[in-house]
Z-matrix of the N, CA and C atoms (Angstrom, degrees):
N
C 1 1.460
C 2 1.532 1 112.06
N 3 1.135 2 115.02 1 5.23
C 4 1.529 3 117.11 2 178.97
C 5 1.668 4 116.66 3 -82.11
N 6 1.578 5 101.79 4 109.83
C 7 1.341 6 100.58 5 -165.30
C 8 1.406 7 119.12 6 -111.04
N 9 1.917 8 98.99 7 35.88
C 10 1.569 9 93.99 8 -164.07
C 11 1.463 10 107.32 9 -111.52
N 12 1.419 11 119.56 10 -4.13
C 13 1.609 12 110.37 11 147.15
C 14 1.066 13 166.36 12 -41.94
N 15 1.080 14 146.04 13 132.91
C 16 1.514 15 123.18 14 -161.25
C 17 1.648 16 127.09 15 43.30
N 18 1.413 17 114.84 16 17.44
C 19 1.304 18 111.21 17 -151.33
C 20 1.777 19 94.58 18 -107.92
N 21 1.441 20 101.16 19 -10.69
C 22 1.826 21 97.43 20 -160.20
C 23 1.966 22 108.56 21 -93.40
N 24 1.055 23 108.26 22 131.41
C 25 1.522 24 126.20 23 -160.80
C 26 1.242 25 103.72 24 -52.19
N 27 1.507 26 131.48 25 168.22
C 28 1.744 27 114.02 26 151.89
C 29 1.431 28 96.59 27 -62.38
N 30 1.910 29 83.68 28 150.78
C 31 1.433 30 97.97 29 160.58
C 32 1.464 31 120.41 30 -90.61
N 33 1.535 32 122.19 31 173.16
C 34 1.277 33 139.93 32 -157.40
C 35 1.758 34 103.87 33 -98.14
N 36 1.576 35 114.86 34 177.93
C 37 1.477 36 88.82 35 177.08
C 38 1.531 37 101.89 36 -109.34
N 39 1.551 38 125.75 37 174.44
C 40 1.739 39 106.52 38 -167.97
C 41 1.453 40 98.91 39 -94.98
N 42 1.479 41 85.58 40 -146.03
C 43 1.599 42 106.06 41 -171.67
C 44 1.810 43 113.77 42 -51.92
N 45 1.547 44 102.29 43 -52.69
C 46 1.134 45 119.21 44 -161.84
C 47 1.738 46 104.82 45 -71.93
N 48 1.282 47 103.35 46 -42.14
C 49 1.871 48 96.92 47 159.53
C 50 1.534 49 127.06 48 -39.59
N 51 1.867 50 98.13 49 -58.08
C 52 1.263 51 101.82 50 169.85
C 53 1.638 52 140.61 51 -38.71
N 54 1.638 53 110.95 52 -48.85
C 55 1.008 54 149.29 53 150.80
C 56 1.664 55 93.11 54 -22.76
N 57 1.203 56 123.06 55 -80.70
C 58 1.587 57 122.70 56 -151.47
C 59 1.584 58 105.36 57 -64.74
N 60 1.344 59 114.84 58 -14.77
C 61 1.807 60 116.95 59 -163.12
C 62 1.610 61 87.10 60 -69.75
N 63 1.337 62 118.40 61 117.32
C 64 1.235 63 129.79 62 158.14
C 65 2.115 64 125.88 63 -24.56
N 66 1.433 65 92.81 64 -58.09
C 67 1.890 66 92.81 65 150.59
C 68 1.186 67 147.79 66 -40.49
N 69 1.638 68 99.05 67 -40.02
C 70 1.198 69 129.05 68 -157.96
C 71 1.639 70 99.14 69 -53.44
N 72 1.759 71 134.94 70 -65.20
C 73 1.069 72 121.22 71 173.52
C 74 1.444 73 133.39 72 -36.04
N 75 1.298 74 98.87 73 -65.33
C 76 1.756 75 115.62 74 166.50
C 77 1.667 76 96.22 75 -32.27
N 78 1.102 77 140.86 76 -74.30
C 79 1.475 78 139.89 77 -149.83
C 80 1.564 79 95.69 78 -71.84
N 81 1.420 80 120.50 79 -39.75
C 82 1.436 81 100.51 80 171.68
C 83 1.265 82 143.18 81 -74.11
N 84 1.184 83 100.53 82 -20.29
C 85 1.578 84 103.88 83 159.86
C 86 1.251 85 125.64 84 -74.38
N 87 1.345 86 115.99 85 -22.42
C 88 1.668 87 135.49 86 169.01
C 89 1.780 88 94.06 87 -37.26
N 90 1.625 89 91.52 88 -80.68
C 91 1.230 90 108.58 89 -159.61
C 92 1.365 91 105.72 90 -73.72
N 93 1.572 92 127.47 91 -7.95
C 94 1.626 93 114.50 92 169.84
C 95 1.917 94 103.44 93 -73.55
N 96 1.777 95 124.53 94 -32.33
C 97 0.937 96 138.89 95 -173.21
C 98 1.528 97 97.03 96 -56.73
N 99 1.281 98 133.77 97 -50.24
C 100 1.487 99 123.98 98 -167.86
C 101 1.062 100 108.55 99 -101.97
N 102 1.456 101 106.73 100 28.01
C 103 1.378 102 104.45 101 149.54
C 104 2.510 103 109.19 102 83.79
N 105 1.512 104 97.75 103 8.38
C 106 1.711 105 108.32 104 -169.75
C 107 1.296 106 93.91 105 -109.16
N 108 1.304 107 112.97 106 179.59
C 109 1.666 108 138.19 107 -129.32
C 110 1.638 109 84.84 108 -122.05
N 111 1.431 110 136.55 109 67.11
C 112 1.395 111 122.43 110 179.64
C 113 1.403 112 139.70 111 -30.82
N 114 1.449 113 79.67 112 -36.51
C 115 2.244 114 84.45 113 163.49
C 116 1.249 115 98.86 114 -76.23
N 117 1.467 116 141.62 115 -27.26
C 118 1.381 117 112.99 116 -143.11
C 119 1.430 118 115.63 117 -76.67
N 120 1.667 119 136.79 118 139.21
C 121 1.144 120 123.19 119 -145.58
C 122 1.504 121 118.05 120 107.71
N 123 1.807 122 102.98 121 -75.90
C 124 0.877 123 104.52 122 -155.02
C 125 1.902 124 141.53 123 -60.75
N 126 2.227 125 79.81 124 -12.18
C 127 1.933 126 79.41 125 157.23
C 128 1.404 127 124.97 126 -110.21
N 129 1.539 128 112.79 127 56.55
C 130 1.439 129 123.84 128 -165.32
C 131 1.350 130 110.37 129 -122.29
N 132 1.616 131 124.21 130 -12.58
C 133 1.036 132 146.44 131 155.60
C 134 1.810 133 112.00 132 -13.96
N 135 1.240 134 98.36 133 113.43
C 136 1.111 135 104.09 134 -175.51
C 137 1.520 136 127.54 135 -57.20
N 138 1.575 137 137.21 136 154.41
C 139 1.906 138 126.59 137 -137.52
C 140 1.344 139 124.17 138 19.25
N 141 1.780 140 110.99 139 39.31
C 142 1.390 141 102.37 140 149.67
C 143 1.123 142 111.27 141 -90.78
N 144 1.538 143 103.42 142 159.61
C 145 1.446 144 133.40 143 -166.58
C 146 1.587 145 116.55 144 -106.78
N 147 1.725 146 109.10 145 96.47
C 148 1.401 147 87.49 146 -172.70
C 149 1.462 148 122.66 147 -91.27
N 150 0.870 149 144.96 148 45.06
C 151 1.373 150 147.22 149 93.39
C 152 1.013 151 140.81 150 -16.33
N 153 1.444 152 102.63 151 -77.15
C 154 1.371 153 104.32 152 -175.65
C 155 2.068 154 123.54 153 -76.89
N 156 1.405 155 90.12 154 -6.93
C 157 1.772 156 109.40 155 167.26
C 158 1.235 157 100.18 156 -75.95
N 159 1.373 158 135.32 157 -52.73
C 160 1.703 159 136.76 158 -168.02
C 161 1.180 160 87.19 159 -86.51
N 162 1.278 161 156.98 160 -15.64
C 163 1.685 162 122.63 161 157.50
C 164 1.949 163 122.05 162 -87.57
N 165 1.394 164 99.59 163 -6.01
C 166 1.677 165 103.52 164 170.97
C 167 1.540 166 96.27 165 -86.72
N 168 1.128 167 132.31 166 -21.29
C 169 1.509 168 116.85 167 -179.48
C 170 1.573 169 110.06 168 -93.37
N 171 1.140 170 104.16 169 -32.95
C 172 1.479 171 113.56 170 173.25
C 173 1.970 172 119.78 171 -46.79
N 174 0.978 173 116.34 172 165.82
C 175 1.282 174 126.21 173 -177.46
C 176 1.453 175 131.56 174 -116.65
N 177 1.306 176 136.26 175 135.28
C 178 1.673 177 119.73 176 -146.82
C 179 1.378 178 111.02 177 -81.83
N 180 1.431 179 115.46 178 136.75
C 181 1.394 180 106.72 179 167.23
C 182 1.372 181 116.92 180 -118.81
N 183 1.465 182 114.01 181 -167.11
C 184 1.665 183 97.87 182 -151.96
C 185 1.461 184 92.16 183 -113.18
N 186 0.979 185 105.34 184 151.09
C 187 1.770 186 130.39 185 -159.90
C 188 1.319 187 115.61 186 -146.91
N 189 1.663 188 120.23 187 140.74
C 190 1.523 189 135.87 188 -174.46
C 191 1.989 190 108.35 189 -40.60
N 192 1.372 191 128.54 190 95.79
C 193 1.275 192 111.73 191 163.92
C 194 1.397 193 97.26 192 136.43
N 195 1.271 194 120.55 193 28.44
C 196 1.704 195 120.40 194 -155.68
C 197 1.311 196 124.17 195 28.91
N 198 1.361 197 126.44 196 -112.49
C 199 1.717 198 131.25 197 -165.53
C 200 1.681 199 94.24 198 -56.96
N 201 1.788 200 106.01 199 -48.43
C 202 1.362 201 116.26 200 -147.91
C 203 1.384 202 108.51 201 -59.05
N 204 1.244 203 108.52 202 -23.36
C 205 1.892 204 130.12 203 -161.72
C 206 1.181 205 85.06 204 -88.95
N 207 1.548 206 132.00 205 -69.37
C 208 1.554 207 131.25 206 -152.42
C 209 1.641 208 120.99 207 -5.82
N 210 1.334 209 122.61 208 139.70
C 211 1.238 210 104.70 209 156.53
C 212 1.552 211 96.28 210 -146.18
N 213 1.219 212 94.49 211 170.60
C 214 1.468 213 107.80 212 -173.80
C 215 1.751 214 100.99 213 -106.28
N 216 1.292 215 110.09 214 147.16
C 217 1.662 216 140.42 215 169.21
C 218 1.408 217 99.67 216 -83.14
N 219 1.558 218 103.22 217 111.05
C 220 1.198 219 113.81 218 155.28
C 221 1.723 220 128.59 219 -76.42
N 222 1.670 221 99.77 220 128.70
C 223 1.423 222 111.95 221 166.33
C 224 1.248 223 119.45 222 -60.49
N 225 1.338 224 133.54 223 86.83
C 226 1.756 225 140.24 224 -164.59
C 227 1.344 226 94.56 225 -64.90
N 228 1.940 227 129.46 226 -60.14
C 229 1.066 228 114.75 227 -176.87
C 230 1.525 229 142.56 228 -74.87
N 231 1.971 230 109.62 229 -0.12
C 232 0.930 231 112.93 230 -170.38
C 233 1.763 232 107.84 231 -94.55
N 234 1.757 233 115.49 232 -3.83
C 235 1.069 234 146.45 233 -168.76
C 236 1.912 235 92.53 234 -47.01
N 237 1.716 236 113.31 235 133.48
C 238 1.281 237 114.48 236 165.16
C 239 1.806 238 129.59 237 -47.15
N 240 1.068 239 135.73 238 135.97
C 241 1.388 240 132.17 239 -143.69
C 242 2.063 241 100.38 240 -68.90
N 243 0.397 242 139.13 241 93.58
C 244 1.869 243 145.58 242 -153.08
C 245 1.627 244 111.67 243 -167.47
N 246 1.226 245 107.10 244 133.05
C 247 1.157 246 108.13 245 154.11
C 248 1.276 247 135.00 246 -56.32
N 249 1.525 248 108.30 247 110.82
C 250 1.343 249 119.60 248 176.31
C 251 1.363 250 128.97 249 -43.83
N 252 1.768 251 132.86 250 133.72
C 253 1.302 252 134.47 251 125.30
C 254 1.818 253 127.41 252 -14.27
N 255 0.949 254 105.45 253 95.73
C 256 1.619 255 97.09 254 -173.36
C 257 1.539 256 113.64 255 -134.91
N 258 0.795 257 109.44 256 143.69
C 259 1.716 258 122.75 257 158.62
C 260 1.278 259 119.72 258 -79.65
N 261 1.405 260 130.59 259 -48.69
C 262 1.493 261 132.85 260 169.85
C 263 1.498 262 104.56 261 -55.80
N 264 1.377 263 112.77 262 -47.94
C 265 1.885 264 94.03 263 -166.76
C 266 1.715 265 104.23 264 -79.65
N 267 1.489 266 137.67 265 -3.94
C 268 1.538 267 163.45 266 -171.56
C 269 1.725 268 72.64 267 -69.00
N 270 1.096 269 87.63 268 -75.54
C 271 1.808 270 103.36 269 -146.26
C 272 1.938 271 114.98 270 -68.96
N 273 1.529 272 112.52 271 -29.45
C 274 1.731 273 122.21 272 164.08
C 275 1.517 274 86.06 273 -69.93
N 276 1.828 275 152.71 274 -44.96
C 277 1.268 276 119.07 275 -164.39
C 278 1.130 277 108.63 276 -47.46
N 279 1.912 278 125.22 277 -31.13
C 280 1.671 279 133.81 278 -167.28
C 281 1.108 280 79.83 279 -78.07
N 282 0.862 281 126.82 280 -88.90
C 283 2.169 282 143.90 281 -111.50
C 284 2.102 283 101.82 282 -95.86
N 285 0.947 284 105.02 283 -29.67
C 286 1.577 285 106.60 284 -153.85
C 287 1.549 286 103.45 285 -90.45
N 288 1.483 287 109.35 286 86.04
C 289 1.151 288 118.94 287 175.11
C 290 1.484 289 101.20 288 -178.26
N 291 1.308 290 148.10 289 121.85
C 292 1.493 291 171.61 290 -103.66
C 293 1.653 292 92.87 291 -127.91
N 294 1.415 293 139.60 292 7.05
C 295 0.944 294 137.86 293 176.84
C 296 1.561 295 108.48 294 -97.56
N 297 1.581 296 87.62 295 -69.10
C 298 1.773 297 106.98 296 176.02
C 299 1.562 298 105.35 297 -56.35
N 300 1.241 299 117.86 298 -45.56
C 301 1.697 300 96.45 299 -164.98
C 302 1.835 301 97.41 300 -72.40
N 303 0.834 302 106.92 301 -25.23
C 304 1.878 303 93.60 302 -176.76
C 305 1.466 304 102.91 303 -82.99
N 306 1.515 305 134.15 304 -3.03
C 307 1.392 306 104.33 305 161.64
C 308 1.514 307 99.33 306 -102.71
N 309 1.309 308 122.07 307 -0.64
C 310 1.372 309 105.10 308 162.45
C 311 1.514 310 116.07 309 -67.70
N 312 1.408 311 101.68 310 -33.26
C 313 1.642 312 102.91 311 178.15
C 314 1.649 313 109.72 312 -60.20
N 315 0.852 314 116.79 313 -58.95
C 316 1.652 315 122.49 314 177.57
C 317 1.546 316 112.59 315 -48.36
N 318 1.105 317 132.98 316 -50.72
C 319 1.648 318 135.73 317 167.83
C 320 1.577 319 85.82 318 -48.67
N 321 1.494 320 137.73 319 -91.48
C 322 0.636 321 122.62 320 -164.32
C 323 1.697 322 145.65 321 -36.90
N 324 1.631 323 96.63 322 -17.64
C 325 1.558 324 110.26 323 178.48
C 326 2.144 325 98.03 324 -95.00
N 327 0.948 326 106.60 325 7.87
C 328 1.526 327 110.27 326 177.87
C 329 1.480 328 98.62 327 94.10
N 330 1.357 329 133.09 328 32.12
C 331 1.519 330 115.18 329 173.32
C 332 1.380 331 112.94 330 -111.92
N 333 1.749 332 127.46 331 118.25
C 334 0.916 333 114.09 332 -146.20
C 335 1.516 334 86.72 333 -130.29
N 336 1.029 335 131.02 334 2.97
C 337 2.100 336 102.26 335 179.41
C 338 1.054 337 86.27 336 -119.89
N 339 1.732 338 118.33 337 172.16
C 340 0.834 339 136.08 338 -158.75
C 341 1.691 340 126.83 339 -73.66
N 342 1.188 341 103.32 340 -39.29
C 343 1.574 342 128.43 341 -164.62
C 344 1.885 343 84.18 342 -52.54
N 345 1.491 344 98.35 343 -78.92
C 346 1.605 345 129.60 344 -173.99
C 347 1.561 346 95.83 345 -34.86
N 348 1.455 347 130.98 346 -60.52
C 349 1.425 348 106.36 347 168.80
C 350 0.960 349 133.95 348 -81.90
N 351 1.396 350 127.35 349 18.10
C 352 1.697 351 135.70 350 176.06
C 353 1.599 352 86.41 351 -78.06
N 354 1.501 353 110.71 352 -54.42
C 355 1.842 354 108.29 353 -159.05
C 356 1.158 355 97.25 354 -77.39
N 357 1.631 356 143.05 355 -26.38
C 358 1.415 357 122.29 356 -172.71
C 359 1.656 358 119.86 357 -67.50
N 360 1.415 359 89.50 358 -23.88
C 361 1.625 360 111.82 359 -169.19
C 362 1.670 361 107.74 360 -81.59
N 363 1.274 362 82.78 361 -62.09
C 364 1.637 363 104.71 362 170.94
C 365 2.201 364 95.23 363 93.79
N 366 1.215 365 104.18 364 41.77
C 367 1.259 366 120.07 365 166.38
C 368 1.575 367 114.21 366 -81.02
N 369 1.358 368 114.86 367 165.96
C 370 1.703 369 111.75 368 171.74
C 371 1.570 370 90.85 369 -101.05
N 372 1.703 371 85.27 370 164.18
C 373 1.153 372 109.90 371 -169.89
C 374 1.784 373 109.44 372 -55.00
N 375 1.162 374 110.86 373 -55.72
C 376 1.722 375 137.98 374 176.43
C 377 1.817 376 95.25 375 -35.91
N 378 1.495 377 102.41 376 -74.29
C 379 1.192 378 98.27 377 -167.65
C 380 1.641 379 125.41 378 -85.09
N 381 1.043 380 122.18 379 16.94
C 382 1.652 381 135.81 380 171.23
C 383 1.523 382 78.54 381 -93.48
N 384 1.250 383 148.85 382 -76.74
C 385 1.471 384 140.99 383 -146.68
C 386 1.041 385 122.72 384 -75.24
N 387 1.565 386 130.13 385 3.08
C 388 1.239 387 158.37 386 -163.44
C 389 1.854 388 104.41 387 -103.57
N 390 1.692 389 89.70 388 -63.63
C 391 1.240 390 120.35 389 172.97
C 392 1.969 391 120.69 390 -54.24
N 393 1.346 392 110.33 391 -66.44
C 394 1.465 393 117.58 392 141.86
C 395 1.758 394 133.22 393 -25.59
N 396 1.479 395 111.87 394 -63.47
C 397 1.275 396 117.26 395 159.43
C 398 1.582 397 106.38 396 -49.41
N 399 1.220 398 132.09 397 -62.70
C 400 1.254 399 126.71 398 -170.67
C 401 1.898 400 116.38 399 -56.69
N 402 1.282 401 116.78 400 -42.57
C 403 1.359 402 118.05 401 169.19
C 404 1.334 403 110.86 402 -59.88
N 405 1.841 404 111.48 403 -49.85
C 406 1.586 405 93.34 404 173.52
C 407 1.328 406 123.07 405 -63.23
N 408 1.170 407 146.00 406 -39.95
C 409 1.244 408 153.79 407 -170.13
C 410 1.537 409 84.53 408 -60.57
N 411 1.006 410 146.34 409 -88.48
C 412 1.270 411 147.61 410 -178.63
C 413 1.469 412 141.41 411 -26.75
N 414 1.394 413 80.07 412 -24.55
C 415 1.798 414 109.11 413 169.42
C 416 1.083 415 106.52 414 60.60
N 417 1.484 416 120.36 415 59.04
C 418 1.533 417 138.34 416 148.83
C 419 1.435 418 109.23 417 -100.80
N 420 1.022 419 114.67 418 -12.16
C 421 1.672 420 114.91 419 -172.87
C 422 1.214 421 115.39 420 -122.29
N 423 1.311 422 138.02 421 -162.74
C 424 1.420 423 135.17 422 125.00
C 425 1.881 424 113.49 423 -163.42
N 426 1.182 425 101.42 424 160.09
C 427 1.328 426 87.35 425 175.86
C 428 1.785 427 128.92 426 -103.02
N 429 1.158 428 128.36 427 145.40
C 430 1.667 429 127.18 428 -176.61
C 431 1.648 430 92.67 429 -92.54
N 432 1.405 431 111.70 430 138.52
C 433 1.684 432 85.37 431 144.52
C 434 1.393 433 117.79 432 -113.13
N 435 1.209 434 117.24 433 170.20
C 436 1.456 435 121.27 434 -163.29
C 437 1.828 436 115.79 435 -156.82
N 438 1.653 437 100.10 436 13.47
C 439 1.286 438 111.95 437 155.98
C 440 1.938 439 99.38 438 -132.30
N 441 1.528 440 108.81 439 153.25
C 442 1.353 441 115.18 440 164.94
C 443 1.197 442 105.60 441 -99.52
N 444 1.348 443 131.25 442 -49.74
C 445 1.351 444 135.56 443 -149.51
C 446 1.701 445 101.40 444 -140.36
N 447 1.087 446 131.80 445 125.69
C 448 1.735 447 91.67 446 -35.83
C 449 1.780 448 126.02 447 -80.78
N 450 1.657 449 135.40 448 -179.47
C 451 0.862 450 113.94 449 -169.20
C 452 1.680 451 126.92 450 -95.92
N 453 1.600 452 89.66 451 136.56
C 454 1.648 453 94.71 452 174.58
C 455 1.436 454 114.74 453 -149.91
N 456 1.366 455 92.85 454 179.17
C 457 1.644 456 97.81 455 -145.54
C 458 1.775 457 99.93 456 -124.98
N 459 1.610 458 107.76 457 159.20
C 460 1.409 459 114.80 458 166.49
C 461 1.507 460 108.26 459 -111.84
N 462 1.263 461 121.68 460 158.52
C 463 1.745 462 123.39 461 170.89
C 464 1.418 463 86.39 462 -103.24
N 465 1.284 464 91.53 463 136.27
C 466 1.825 465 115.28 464 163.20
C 467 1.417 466 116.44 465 -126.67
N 468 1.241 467 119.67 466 133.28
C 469 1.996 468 110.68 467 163.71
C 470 1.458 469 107.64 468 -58.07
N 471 1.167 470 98.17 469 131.26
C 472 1.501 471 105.37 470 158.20
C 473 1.548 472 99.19 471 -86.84
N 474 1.724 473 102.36 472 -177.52
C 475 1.722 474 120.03 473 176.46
C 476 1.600 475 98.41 474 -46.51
N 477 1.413 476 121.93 475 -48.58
C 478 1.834 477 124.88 476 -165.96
C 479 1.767 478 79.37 477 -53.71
N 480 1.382 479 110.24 478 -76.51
C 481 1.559 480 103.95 479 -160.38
C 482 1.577 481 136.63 480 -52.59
N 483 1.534 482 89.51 481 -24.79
C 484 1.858 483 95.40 482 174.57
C 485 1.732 484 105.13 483 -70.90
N 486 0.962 485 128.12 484 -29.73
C 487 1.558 486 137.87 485 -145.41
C 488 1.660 487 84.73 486 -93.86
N 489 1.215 488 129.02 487 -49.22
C 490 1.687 489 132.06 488 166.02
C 491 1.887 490 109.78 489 -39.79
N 492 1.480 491 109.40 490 -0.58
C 493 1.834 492 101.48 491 -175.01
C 494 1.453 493 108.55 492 -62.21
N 495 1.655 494 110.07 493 -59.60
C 496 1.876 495 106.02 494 -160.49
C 497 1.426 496 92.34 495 -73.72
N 498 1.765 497 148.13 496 -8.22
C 499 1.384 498 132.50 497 138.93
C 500 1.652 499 108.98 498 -19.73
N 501 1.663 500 99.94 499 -87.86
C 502 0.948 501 106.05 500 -165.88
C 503 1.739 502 123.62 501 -60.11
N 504 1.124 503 109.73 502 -33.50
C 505 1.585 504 112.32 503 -168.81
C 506 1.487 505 106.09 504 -82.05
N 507 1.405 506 107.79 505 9.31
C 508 1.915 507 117.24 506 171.82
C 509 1.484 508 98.50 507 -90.01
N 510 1.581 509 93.62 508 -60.16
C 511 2.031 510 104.49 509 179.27
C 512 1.911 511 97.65 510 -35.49
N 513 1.614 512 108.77 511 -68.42
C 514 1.240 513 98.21 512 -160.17
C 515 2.037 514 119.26 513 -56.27
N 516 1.489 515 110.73 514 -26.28
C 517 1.491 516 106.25 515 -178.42
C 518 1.432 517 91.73 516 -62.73
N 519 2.059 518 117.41 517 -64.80
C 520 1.059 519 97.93 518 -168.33
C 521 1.611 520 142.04 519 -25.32
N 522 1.545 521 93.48 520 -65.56
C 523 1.528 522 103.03 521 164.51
C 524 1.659 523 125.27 522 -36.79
N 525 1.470 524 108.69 523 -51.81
C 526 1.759 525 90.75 524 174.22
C 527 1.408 526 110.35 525 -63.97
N 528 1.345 527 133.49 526 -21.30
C 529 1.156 528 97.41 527 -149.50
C 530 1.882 529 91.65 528 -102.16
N 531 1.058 530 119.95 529 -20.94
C 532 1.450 531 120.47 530 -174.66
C 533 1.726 532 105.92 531 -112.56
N 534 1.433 533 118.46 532 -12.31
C 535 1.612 534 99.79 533 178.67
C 536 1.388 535 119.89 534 -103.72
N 537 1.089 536 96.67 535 -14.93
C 538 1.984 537 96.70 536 -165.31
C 539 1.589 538 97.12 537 -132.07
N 540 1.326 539 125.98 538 143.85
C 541 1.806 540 138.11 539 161.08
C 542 1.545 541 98.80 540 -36.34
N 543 2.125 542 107.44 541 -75.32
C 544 1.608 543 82.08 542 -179.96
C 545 1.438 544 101.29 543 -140.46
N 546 1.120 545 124.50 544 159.31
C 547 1.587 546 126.48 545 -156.11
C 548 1.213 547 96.92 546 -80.12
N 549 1.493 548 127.96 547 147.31
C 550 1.654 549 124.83 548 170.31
C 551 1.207 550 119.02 549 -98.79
N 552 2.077 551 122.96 550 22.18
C 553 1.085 552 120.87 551 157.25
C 554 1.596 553 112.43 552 -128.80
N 555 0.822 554 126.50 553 150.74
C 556 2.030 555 124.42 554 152.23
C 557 1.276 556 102.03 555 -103.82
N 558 1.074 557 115.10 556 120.05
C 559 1.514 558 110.91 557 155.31
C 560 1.828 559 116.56 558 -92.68
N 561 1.291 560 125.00 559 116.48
C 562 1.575 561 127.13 560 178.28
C 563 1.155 562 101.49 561 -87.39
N 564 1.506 563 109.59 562 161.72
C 565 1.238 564 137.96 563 -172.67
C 566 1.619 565 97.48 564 -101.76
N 567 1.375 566 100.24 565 146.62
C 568 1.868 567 92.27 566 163.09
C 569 1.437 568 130.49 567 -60.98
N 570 1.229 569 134.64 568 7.83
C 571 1.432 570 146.18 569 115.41
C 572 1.012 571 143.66 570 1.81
N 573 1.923 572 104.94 571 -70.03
C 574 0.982 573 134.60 572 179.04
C 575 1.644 574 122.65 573 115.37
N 576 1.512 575 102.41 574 -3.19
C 577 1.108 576 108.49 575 -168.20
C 578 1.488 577 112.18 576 -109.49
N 579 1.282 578 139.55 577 170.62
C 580 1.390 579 139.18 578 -167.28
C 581 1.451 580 90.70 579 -79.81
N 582 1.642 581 117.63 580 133.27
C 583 1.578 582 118.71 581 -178.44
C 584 1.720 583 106.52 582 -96.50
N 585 1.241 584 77.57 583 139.90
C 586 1.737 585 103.65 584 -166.41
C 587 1.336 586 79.25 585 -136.97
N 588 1.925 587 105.71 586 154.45
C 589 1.388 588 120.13 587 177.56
C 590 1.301 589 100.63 588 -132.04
N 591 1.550 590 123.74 589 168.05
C 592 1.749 591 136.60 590 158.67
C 593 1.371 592 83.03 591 -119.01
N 594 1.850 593 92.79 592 150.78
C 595 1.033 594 103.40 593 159.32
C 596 1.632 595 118.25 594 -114.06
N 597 1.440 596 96.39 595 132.80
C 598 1.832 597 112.86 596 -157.58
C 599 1.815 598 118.32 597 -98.37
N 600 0.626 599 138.74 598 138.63
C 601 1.475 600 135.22 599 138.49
C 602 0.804 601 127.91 600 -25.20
N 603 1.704 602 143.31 601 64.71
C 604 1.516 603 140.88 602 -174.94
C 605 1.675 604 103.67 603 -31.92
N 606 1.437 605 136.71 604 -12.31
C 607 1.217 606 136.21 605 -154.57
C 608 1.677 607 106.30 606 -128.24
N 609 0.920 608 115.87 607 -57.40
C 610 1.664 609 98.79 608 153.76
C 611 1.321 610 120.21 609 -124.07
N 612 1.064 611 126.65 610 10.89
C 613 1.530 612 117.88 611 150.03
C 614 1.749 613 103.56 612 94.88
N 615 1.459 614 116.22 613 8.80
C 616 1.560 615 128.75 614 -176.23
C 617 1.592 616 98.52 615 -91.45
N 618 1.294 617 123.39 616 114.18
C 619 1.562 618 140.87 617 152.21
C 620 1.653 619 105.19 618 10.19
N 621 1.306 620 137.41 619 138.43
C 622 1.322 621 119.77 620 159.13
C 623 1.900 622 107.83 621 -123.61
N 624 1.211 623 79.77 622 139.70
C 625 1.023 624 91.53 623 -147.98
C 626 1.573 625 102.05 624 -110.79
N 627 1.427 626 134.08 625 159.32
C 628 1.642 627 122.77 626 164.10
C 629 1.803 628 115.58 627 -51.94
N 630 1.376 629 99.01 628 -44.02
C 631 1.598 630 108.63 629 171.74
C 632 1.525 631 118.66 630 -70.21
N 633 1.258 632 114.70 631 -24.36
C 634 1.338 633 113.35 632 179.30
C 635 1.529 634 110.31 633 -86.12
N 636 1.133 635 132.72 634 -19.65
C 637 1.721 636 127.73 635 171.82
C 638 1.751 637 107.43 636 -73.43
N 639 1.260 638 98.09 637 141.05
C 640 1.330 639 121.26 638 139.34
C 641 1.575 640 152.50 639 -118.82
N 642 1.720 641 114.28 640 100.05
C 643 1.306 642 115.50 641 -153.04
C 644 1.740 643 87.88 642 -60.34
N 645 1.726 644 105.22 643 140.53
C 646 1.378 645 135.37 644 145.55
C 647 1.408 646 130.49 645 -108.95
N 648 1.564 647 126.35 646 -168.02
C 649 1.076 648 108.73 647 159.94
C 650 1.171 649 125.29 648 -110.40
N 651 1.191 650 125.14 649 160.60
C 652 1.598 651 128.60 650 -171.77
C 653 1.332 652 97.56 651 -59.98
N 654 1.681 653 113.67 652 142.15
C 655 1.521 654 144.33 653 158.84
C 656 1.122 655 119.43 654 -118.46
């Protein structure tokens, strides 16, 4: 399912290209004269690549192998005006719809045929099976059967769907703490205590944080 190969456009040339086009002054004063934004536009150029624009503006960071490793930090906001390369919007085409994630929630609480998550959800029949087909096709789901005669089926997570948990078990803190007065579940930890998570660095174990990432490019 990895669809980020081969997929990225030529890139465009930057600022400093621009700069050399002999016109280029003349037009900026044009457009400083009426009073407009002389770049503006100008990284919107059609098969630019915003990527590869937010890593020429970006700045080098240090990487396995010295020079050879280097990579550069991409500028996300200085990126040409285009719809982004993404993984989050990849993954809401599956997940991002208030149907599917609540029967993912229900598989996940052990509810596995259909009927039982129509009422937990409180979905119609039509559109839970719509919804279902689409996770299976997607291979977040799958079905067992466990009647012959006649035939019917259970939803189970597959590996795609188990691996969707700290997704979901973020949604659910979020939610108590900003959607509802008071949540109508706790979930405890084997502890004993109400489970709350950080999110860590599988690699050194330091907090991650919005400030602590740096977007690169995929290798």
């Amino acid at each position: 399912m990895d669809r980020r190969a081969d997929e990225t456009p030529p890139a465009v040339k930057g600022a400093a290209a621009r700069e050399g086009t002999p016109d280029a002054p003349a037009a900026e004063a044009v457009a400083s004269a009426a009073g407009a934004d002389p770049t503006d536009g100008a990284d919107r150029a059609d098969g630019a690549d915003p990527v590869t624009a937010a890593e020429a503006t970006g700045v080098a960071v240090g990487g396995a192998g010295g020079a050879a490793g280097e990579l550069r930090a991409l500028d996300m906001a200085a990126a040409p005006m285009a719809v982004r390369p993404c993984s989050i919007a990849a993954a809401l085409e599956i997940l991002g719809e208030r149907w599917s994630l609540l029967a993912l929630r229900e598989m996940a609480y052990g509810v596995h045929r259909f009927a039982r998550i129509a009422g937990y959800t409180g979905a119609s029949r039509d559109i839970l099976a719509d919804r279902l087909r689409k996770l299976e096709e997607a291979g977040v789901v799958e079905r067992r059967r466990y009647s012959e005669h006649p035939p019917r089926y259970e939803y189970h997570l597959t590996r795609a769907g188990r691996e969707l948990f700290p997704l979901m078990f973020s949604l659910l803190r979020w939610g108590d703490r900003w959607a509802v007065d008071t949540p109508a579940v706790d979930l405890r930890h084997d502890c004993g205590q109400v489970a709350d998570a950080d999110l860590v660095c599988a690699h050194c174990g330091d907090p991650v944080t919005r400030e602590s990432l740096t977007p690169v490019r995929h290798r």
